[in-house]
C-alpha positions in Angstrom: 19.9 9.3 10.3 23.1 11.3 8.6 21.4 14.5 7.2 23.8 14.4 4.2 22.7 10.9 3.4 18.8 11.8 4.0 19.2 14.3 1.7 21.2 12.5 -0.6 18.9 9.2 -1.0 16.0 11.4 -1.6 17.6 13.3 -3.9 18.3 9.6 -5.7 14.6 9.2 -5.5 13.7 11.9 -7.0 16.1 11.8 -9.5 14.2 8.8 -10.7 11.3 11.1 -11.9 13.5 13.9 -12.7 16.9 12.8 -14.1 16.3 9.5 -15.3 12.4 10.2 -16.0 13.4 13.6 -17.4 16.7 11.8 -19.3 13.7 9.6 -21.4 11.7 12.6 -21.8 14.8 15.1 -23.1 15.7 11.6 -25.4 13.1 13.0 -28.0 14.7 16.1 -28.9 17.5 14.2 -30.5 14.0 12.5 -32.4 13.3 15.9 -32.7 15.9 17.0 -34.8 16.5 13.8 -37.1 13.1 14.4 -37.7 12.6 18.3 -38.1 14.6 21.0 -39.5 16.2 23.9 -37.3 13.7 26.1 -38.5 10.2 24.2 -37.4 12.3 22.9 -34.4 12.5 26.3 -33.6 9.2 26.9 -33.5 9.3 24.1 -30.5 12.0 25.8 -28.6 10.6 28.9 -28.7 7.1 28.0 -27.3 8.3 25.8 -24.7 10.3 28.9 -23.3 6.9 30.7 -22.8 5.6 27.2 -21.1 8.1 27.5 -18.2 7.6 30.8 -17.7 3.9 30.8 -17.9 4.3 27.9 -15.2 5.7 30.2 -12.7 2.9 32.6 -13.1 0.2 30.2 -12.3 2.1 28.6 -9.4 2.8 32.5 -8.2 5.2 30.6 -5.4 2.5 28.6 -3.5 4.7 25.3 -3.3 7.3 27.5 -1.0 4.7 29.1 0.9 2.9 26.1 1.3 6.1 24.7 3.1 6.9 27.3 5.0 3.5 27.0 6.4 2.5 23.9 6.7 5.3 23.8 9.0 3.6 25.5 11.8 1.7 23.4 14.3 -2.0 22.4 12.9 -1.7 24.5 9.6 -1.3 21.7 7.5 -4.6 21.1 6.1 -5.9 24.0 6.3 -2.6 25.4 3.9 -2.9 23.0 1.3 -6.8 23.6 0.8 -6.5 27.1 1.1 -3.4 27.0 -1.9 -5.1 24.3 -3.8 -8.6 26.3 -4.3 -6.7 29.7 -5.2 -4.3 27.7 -8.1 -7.6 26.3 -8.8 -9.4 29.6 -9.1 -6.6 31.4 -11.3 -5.9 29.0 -13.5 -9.4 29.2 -14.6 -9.0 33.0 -15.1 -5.6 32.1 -17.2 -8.1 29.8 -19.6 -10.7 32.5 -19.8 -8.0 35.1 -20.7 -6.2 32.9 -23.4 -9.4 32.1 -24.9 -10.4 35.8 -25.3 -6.7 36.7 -26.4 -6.1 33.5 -28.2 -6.0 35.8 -31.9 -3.4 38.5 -30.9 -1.4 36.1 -29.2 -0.7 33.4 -32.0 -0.5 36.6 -34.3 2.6 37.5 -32.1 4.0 34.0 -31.8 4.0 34.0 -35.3 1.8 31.2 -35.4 -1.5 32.5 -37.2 -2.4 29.2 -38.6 -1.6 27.0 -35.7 -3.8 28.6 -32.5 -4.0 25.0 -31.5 -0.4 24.9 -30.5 -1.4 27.5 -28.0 -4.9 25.7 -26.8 -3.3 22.6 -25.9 -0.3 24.4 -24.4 -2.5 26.7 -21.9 -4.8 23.5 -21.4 -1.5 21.8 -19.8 0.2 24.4 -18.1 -3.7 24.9 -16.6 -3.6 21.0 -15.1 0.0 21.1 -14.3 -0.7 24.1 -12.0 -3.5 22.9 -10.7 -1.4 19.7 -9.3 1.4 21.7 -8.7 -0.2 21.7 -4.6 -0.7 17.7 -4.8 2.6 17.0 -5.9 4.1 19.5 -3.1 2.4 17.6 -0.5 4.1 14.7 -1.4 7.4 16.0 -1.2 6.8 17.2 2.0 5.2 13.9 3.1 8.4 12.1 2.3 6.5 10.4 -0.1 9.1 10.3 -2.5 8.2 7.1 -4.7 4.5 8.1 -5.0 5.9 11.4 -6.1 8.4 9.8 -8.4 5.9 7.3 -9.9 3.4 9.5 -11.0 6.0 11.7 -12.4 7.2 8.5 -14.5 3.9 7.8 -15.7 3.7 11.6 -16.9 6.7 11.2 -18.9 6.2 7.9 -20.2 2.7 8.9 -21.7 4.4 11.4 -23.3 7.3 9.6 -24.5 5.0 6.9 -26.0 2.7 9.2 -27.6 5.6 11.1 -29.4 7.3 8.2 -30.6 4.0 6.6 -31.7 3.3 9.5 -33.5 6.0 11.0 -35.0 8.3 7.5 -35.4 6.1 4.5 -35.3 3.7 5.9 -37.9 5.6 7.6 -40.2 7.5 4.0 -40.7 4.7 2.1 -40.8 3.2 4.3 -43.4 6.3 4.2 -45.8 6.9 0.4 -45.2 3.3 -0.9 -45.0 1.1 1.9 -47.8 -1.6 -0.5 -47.1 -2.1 -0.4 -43.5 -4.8 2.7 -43.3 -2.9 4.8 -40.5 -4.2 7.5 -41.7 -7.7 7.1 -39.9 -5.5 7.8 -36.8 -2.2 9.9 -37.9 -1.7 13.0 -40.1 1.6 14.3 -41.3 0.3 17.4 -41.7 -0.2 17.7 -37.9 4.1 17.5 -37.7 5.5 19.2 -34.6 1.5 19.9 -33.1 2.1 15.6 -32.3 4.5 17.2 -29.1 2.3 19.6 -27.9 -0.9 17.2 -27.8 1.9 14.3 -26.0 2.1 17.1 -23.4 -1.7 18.1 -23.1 -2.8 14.0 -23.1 0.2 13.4 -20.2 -1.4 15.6 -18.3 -4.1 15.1 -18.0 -3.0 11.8 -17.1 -1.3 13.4 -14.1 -4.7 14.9 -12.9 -6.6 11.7 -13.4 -3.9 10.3 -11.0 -3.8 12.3 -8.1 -7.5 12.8 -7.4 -7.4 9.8 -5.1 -5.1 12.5 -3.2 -7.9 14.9 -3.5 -10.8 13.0 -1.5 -10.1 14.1 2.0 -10.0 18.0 0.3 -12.4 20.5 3.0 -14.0 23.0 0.7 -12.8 25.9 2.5 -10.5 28.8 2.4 -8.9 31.0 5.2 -8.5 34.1 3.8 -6.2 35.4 6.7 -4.0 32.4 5.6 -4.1 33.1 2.4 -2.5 36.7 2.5 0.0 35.1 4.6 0.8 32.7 2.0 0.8 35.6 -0.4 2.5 38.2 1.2 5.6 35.4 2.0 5.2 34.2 -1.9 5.1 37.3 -4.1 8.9 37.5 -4.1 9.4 34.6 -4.4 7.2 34.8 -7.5 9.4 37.4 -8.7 12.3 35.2 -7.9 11.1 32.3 -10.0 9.9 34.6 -13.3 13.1 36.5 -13.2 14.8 32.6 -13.3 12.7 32.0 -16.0 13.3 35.0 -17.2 17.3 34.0 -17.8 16.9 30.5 -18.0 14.3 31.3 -21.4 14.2 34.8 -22.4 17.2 34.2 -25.1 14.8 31.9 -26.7 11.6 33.4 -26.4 13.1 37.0 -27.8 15.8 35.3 -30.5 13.2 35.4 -33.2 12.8 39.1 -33.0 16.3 40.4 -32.0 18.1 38.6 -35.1 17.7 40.3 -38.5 15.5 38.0 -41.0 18.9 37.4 -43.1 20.1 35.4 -40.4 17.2 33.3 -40.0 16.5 33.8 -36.4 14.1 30.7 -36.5 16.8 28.6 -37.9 19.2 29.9 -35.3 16.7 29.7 -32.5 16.3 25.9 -33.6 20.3 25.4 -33.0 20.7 27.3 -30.1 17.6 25.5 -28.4 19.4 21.9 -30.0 22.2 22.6 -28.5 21.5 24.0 -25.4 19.8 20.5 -24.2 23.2 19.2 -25.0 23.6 20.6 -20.6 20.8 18.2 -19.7 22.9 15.9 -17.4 24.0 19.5 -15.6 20.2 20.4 -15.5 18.5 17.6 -14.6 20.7 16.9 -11.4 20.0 20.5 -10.5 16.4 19.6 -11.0 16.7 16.7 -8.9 18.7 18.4 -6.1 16.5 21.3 -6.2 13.5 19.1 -5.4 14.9 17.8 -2.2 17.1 20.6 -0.9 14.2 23.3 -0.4 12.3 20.8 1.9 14.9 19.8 3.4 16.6 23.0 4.4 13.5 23.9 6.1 13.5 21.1 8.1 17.1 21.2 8.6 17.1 24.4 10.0 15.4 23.3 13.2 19.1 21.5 13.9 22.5 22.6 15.8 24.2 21.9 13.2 22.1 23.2 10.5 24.7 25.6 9.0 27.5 23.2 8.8 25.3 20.8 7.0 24.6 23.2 4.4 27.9 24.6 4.0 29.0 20.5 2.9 26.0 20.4 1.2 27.3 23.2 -1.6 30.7 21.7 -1.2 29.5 18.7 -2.3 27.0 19.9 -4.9 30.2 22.0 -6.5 32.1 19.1 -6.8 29.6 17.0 -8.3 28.4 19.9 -11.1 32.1 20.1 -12.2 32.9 16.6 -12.5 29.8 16.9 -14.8 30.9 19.4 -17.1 34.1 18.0 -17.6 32.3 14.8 -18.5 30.3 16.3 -21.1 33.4 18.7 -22.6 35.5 15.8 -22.4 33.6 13.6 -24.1 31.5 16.2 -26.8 32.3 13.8 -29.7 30.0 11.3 -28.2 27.6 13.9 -26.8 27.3 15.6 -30.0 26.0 12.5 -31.8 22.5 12.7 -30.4 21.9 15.9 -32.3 22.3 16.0 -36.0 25.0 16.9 -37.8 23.3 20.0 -39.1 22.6 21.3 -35.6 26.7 20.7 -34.7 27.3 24.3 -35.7 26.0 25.2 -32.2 28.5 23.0 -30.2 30.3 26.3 -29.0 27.7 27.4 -27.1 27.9 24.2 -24.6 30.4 25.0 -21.9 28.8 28.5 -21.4 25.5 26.9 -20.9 27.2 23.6 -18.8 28.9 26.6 -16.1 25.8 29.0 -16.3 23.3 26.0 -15.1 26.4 25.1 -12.6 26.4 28.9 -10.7 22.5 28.2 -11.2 22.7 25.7 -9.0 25.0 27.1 -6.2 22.9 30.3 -6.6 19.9 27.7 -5.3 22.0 26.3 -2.8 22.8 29.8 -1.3 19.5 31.4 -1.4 18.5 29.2 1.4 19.6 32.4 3.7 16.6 34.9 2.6 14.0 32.2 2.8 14.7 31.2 6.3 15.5 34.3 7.3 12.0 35.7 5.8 14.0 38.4 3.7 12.8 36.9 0.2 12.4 40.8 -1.2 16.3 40.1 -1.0 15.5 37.4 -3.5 13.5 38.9 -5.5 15.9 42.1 -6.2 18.7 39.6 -7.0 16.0 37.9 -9.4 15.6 41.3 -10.8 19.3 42.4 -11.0 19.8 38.7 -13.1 16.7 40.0 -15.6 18.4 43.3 -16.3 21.3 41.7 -17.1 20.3 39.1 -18.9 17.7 41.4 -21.0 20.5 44.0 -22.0 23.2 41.4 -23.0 20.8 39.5 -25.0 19.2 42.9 -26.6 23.5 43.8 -27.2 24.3 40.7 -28.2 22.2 39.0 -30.3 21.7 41.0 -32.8 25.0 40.9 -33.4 26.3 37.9 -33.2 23.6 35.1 -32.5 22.9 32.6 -30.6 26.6 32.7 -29.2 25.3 36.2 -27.8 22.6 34.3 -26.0 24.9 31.8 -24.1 27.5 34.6 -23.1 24.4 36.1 -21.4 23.3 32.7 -19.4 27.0 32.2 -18.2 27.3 35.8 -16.8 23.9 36.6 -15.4 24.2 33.5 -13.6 27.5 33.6 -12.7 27.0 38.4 -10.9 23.6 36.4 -9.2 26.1 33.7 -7.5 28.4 36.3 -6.3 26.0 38.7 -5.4 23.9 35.8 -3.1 27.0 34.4 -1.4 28.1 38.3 0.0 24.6 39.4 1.0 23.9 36.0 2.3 27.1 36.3 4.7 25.8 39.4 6.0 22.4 38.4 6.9 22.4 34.7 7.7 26.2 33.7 7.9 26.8 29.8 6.5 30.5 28.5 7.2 30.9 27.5 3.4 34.4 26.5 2.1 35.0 29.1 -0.3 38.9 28.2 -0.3 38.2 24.4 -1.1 35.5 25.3 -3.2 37.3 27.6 -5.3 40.3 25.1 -5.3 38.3 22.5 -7.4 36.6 25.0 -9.3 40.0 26.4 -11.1 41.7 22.9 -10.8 38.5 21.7 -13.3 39.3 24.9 -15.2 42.5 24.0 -15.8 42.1 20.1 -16.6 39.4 21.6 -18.6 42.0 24.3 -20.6 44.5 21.0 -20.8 42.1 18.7 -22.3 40.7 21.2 -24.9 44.5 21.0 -26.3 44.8 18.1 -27.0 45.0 17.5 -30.8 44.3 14.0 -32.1 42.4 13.6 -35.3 40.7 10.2 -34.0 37.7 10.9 -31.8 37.7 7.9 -29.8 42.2 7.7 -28.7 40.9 11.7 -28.5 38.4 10.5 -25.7 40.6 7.7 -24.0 43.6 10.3 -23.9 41.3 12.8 -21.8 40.1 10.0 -19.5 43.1 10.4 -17.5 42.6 14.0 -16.8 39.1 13.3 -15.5 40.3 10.9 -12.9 42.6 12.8 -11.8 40.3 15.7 -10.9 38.2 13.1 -8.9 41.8 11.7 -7.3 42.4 15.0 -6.1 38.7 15.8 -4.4 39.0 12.2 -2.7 42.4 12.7 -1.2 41.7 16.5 -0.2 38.1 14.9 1.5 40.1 12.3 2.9 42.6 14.2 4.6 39.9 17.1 5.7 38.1 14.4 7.0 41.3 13.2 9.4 41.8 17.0 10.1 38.3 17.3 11.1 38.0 14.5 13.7 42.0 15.3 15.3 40.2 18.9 16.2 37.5 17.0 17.9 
């Protein structure tokens, strides 16, 4: 089978749990804020930027180690018991330690009278990394619709739960005072309803997979282990550093803005707005779910190189054609926030191309993990963190949130750049910089045209930029085309 179209259709598959899954799941922010003012949503943003970091920590890079060697003849069993016992064993250490620092740690949070927030919070990111192995195993099965089920079911249990809880009852409350809801619903709870969906999802998730457990040998190799380890702990680095920019803005807004700016407020519409770049993000998700697997088994292939220099060709493409959707139509997007979060709409096309060189910085690091050179990885993690540390600390204070999304677009952007030239030097990929480049300035351009168009009705405002859109994708179908006829005269 094509490898393009291999990757592609299980990217599709997984982009039923991630984009589409992940699509319901990011529909309740818009709840969110119709609901909530900036200021508690805020409160939201900010502690779900310590959840994704905290993630990476308890994961510490075993789902890459775990494919790079489970690879190897007769190591596959033995890998996955030998990673699943040592998530096991840490996360157990991570529950002991929050428990003991659970006071100085809501103190600092700035959440003294809600330490629950944090319980159920460590009590999920505990059974997410505990499944984190599990779910792995089914990527690297090929078992992509077990994999995307069960990552359905996670998001629907949480989906229900938050619109049971914070729509359903509320209503029925105000339209029906006699029905007793009360026995099961308390207002006063507010935003602690999302992180109890979370918790209660899963564990859902857990329940689940243990059918996946029963064949699990109680044993460890400890050679393996600091195998695993030694190959991991950049990566590690890697993916808190990517944390680190993809989060840090949020997690450090409330203390770099001056109290008479209201940094909760403005953490609430920077964090609004910035899921306004979902559609960008959760294709990156997706494709970053099936490219790491499948470059590793790619890479066995004579053609392997070629493959993955379409493969970023493609992936450009397909990330531009998604910006300009979302700029182009902003006065649709927009409407899932509300209009008292729209003050953040400038922010969106910094965050839009800063997840974009995200993604082609995933694409390209491909080179250091076959290769075995991940410290390469992990000092371009580091290099991103610096950068995006000192513009937010510069920034920020001074002019807000926009500070924040200047940072995103140009940490990402030096880590592209920087990945790409060390990349070429160490494990040389034919990519089509030239072509590449082409469509990106080409969507920069339709991008600068469409912004100047001036018409006061939002929707002929819409329909006059819908030309400009197809013309960008005109142009990347006759220049395919005719690269394609090029191609197969050489051969």
């Amino acid at each position: 089978m094509n490898p393009l179209k291999k990757l592609a259709g299980e990217t599709a598959i997984y982009g039923v749990s991630s984009i589409v899954g992940r699509f319901l799941n990011w529909l309740l922010f818009p709840v969110y804020t119709y609901i909530f003012a900036p200021d508690e949503y805020g409160i939201v943003a900010n502690l779900m930027s310590y959840v994704a970091l905290f993630l990476v920590f308890l994961t510490y890079g075993m789902e890459t180690g775990y494919f790079r060697f489970s690879n190897k003849e007769g190591k596959a069993e033995i890998t996955f018991t030998t990673g699943f016992f040592s998530l096991s064993a840490s996360t157990l250490v991570f529950w002991l330690l929050i428990f003991v620092f659970l006071n100085p740690l809501a103190d600092y949070l700035k959440i003294s009278e809600h330490k629950e927030y944090i319980l159920l919070l460590a009590a999920t990111l505990g059974l997410d990394a505990i499944t984190a192995l599990p779910f792995a195993r089914l990527r690297l099965q090929n078992r992509a619709f077990r994999y995307a089920g069960l990552k359905l079911i996670n998001i629907f249990g949480n989906l229900g739960i938050n619109l049971f809880f914070l729509v359903l009852c509320p209503w029925i409350h105000k339209n029906f005072p006699n029905v007793p809801i009360e026995t099961i619903w308390n207002p006063d709870i507010g935003v602690g309803y999302i992180f109890i969906a979370f918790c209660v999802a899963s564990v859902i998730n857990f329940l689940l997979l243990l059918p996946d457990l029963k064949s699990l040998q109680f044993k460890i190799d400890s050679g393996l282990l600091k195998e695993i380890l030694s190959y991991s702990w950049p990566i590690l680095i890697v993916s808190v550093c990517g944390q680190i920019n993809l989060n840090l803005d949020k997690m450090l807004m409330p203390n770099l803005i001056p109290e008479s700016m209201d940094p909760m407020y403005q953490t609430g519409i920077y964090g609004a707005n910035y899921k306004l770049a979902v559609i960008m993000t959760l294709f990156i998700q997706a494709f970053r779910y099936a490219f790491e697997p499948f470059f590793f088994a790619q890479s066995k292939q004579e053609n392997s190189k070629q493959v993955y220099a379409d493969v970023l060709k493609y992936f450009t493409v397909f990330c531009l054609l998604i910006f300009l959707g979302v700029m182009f139509y902003i006065d649709i997007v927009k409407l899932l926030i509300k209009s008292n979060y729209h003050e953040g709409l400038s922010i969106v096309p910094y965050v839009l191309l800063g997840n974009l060189f995200f993604g082609v910085f995933f694409s390209l690091s491909l080179w250091y993990k076959l290769s075995d050179k991940t410290r390469y990885g992990a000092i371009m993690a580091i290099i991103g963190s610096i950068i995006t540390i000192a513009l937010n600390i510069i920034l920020v204070p001074k002019i807000g949130y926009q500070g924040a999304a200047y940072a995103v677009f140009l940490c990402f952007g030096i880590m592209m750049v920087v990945s790409y030239i060390l990349g070429q030097r160490h494990y040389p990929v034919p990519y089509d910089i030239k072509r590449i480049l082409f469509y990106f300035i080409f969507a920069m351009i339709l991008f600068a045209v469409g912004s100047q168009i001036r018409i006061e009705n939002q929707w002929l405002k819409m329909l006059a930029k819908t030309p400009i859109l197809l013309a960008f994708i005109a142009v990347v179908i006759q220049k395919e085309q005719l690269w394609g006829m090029l191609k197969k005269r050489s051969n």
